[in-house]
N, C-alpha and C positions, 0 to 999 in steps of 0.2 A: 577812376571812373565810377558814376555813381550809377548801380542797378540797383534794379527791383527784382523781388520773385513775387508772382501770383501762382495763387495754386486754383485747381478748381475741381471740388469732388475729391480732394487727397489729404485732408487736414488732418485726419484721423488715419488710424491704421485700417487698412483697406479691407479688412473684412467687417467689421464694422459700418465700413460703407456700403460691400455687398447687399448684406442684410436689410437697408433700407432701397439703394438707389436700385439695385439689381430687381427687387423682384416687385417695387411700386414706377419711379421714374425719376431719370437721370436728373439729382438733384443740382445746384450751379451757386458753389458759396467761393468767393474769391478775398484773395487776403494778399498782404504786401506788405512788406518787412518796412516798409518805410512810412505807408500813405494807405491809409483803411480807402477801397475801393467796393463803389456798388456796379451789381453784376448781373445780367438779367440772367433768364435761366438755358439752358442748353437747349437750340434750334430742333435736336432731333433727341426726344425722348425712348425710353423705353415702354414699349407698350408690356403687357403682361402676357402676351404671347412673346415677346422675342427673346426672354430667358428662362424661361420654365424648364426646361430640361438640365440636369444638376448637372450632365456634362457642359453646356454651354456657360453656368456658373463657374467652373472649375476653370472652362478656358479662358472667360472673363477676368479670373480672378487673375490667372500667370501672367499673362499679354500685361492685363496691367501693370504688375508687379514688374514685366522685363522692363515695361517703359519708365518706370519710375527709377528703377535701377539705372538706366543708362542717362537718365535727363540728369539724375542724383551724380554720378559718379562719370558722367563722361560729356556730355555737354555743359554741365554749371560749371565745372573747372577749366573749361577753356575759350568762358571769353562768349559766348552763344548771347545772343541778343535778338531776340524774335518769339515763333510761336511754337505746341508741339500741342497737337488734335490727334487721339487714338480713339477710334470707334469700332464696335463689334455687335455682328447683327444691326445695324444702323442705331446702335445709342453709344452715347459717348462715354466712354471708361476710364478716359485719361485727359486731361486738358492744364499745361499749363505756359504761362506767359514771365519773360524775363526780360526786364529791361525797360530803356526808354527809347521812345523812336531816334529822337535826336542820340540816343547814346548818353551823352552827360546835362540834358535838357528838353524841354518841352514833354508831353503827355508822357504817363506812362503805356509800353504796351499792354494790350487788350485784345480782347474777340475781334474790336473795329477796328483797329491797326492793317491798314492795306499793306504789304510789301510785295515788290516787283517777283512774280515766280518767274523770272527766265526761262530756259525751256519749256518747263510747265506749260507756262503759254499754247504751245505746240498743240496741247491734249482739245484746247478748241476751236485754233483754227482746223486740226483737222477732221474734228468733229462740225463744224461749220460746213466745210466741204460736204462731208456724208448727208449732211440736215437735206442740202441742195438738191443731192442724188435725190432721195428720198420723197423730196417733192417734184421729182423729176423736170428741175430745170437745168443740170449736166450730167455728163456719164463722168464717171470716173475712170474710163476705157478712152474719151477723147484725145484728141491731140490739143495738146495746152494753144496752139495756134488759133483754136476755136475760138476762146473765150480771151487772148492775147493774141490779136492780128501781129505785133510788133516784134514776139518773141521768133527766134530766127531759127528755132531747132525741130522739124516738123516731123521728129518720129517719137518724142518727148508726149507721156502722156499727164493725164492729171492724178492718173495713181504713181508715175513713178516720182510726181512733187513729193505725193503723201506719204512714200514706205523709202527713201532717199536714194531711191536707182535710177533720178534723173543723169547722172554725170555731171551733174553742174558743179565747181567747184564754190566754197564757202567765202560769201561777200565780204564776210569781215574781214580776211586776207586782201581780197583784190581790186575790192573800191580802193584802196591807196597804193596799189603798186601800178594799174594805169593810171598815177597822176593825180585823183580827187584832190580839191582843195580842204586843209581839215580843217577851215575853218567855215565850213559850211557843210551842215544840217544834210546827208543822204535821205532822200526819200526813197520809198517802195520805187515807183516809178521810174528813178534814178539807176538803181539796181538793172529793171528791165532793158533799158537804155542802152546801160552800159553792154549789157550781156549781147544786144543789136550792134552796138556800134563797134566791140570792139570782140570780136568772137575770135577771129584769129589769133588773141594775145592770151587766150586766154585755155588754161588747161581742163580741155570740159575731153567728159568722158563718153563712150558710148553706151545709151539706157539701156537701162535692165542689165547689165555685166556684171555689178557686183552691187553691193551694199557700200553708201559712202553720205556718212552724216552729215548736211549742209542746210546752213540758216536760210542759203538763198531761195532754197524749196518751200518754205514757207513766209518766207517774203513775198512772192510771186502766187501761193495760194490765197496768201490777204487779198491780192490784186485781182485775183479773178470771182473771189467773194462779192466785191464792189463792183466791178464789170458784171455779173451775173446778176445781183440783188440789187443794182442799183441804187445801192444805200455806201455809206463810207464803212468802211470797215469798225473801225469803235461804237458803230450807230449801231449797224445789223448786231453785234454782240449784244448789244445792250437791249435791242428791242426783243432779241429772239430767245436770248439765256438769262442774261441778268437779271433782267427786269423781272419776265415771267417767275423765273425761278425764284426770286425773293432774294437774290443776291448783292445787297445794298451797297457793300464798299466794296463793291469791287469794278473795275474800269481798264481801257484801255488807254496807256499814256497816249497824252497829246502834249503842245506846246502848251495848254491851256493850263496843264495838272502844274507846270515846271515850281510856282512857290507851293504848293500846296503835298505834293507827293511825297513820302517817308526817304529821304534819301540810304544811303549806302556807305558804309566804311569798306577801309581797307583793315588788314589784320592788324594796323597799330594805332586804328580809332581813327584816320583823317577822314576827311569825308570825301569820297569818289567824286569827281565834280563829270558836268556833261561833256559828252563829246560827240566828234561826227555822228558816229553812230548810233545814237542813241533814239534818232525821231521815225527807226523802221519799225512796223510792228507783225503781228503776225509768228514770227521766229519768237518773239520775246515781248515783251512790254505791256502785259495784263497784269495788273496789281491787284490784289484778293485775300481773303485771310483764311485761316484753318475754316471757321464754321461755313463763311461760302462756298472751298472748296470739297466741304462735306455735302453740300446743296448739291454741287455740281454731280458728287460722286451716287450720292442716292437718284439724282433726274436717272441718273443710264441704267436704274433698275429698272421703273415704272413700265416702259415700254409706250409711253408717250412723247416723246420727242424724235425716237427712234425706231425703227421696224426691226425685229431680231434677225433677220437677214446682214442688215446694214451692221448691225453691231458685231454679225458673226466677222464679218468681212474687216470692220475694223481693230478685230484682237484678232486677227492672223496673220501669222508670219509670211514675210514674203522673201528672206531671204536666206539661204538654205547649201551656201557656196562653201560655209565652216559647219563643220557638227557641232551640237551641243543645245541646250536647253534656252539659250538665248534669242531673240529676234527683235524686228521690228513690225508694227503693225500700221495700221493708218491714222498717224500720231500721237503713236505709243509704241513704249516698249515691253518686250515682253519676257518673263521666263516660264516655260512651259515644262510641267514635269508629266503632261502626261494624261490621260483620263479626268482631265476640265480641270486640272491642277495650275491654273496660272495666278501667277503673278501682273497683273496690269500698271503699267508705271511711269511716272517719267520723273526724271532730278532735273535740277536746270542751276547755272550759275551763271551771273552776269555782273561785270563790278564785284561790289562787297556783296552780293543776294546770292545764298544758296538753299536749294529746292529742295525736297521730297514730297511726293504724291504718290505712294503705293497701295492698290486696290486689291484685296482679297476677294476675289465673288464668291466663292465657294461658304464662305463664314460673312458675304456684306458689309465686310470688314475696311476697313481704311486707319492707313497712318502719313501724318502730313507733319512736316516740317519745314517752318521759313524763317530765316533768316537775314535782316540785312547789315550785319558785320561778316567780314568774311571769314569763314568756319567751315573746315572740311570736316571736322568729326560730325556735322552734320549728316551726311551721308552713310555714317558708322550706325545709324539708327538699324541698317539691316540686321544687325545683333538681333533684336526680338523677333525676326521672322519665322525663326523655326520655334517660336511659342505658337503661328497659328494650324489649326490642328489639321495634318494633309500636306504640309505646303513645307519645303525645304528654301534654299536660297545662294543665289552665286551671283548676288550683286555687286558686279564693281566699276559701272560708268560712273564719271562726275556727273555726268550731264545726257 
């Protein structure tokens, strides 16, 4: 198999780069072992306020240093094929790219390299939801009945879509045990259907009793997006976040994307082909790359898209049945140590595509990595976490 490595901002020994990128502005030189490659410069700079204090340099320096250690010795050796975006204080400290989309053909990856974040996904529809609240066209206290005449569960709210205390059980399992045809394309809609027509057969729980991770809950928030906004679900993303935010490749799968999309390996290089399931979106199916998902991660500083109420409400935990530092919030997950020590997160894998999107607020920090060969050491990226300063770590969902 033929890769590439790009690097960008690590060509040299990292103090060296300090020196210049740390205390002027995140410079952006990329290189490739195979195919000299031009590169523009990095989305989110270093202003000359955001490292001035030589502790922030010092932390600058390690963070980088874990991630180069683990891209160097734990991702190149196993096969990784995708991106890896390390940002501290909102400039980027680490950035680099391995591989080609096709694997053994066509472009190399890059910044504009879209791949499928899986879960990830999550982090906007349920952010989408909150936008709604906020403009006050639904409560998040509703009964999903509201905004879903069809759906048949009417003490089911629209926070228990968002924090997975609907009871509903996970469509990827049960769209094909009542029956579906797999050779025909599930819609959103399909899902709602099913859950009306065949409710009896199906192992749904009672809301709010426990915590239970389910695609269908946010399948069914795509659906009340588009009932609410009157717009299709890929449309309202794109008009409300992408677009605004500057976030050019990134999109939500349709049938439209299907020649054009970066596909997906499995661990021994084939390429995933489509299935049933693959035309829901909402659970999964928003394709983006490190630097837009660094867009996205800086928007939920500003306090322009969101009111700090609504944000409080979406990093808190709502379920509290197990102790421990772990939760989930409204379309995120969480680890809480404690005196505003979280970790804000989500991983996602689908096919060959494994995720990481982990938010540091405390440092503005972010580490992202995508993948579309399938690679669990992807997830092992939580090794640098305890470089940032305050924050421990007991990451261990796939997804």
């Amino acid at each position: 198999m033929l890769t590439v490595d790009g690097v960008i901002g690590m060509q040299y020994p990292y103090s060296i780069i300090l020196a210049f990128s740390l205390l002027f502005a995140c410079k952006s030189d990329r290189t490739a072992d195979m195919e000299p490659l031009t590169e523009t410069p990095p989305v989110v700079s270093c202003s000359d306020r955001s490292l001035t204090a030589d502790r922030d340099r010092r932390s600058a320096r390690k963070i980088a240093g874990a991630a180069a250690h683990y891209y160097d010795h734990v991702l190149s050796s196993s096969g990784f094929n995708g991106g890896m975006l390390v940002s501290f204080k909102g400039c980027i400290i680490y950035e680099k790219y391995r591989g080609r989309e096709h694997l053994t053909g066509g472009p190399l990856m890059d910044s504009t390299s879209a791949l499928h974040l899986a879960s990830v996904s999550k982090t906007f529809t349920g952010m989408a939801i909150v936008k709604l609240s906020d403009e006050g066209k639904l409560n998040l206290d509703d009964a999903v009945t509201r905004y879903l005449p069809e759906f048949p569960l009417t003490e089911v709210t629209v926070r228990h879509l968002l924090n997975h205390r609907s009871g509903l059980p996970n469509y990827v399992h049960f769209m094909e045990s009542i029956g579906w045809d797999r050779r025909v394309f599930v819609r959103n809609v399909d899902i709602l259907n099913t859950i009306r027509d065949h409710r009896r057969k199906l192992d749904i729980g009672r809301p709010d009793r426990r915590f239970n991770y389910s695609n269908t809950n946010y399948a069914l928030l795509a659906l009340i997006v588009e009932r609410v906004s009157g717009m299709s679900f890929p449309a309202f993303m794109r008009e409300v976040f992408f677009q605004p935010l500057g976030m050019k490749d990134t999109y939500v799968y349709t049938s439209v994307h299907q020649a054009t999309a970066v596909p997906s390996f499995n661990v021994y290089g084939r390429m995933e082909p489509m299935m049933f399931l693959d035309q829901v979106y909402g659970d999964k199916n928003i394709y983006s790359t490190p630097r837009d998902l660094l867009k996205w991660d800086q928007a939920l500083y500003d306090g322009k898209l969101f009111s700090a109420k609504s944000l409080e409400q979406a990093y808190s935990g709502y379920s509290f049945e197990r102790r421990g530092t772990r939760n989930y919030g409204l379309g995120w997950r969480l680890i809480d140590h404690g005196g505003g020590r979280k970790i804000i997160y989500h991983n996602g894998w689908w096919h060959g595509n494994n995720t990481v999107f982990s938010r540091f607020p405390l440092d503005s920090a972010t580490v992202i990595v995508l993948g579309n060969r399938y690679n669990r050491r992807i997830y092992d990226v939580k090794r640098i976490y305890t470089e940032f300063p305050g924050y421990g770590y007991a990451m261990e969902d796939p997804e």
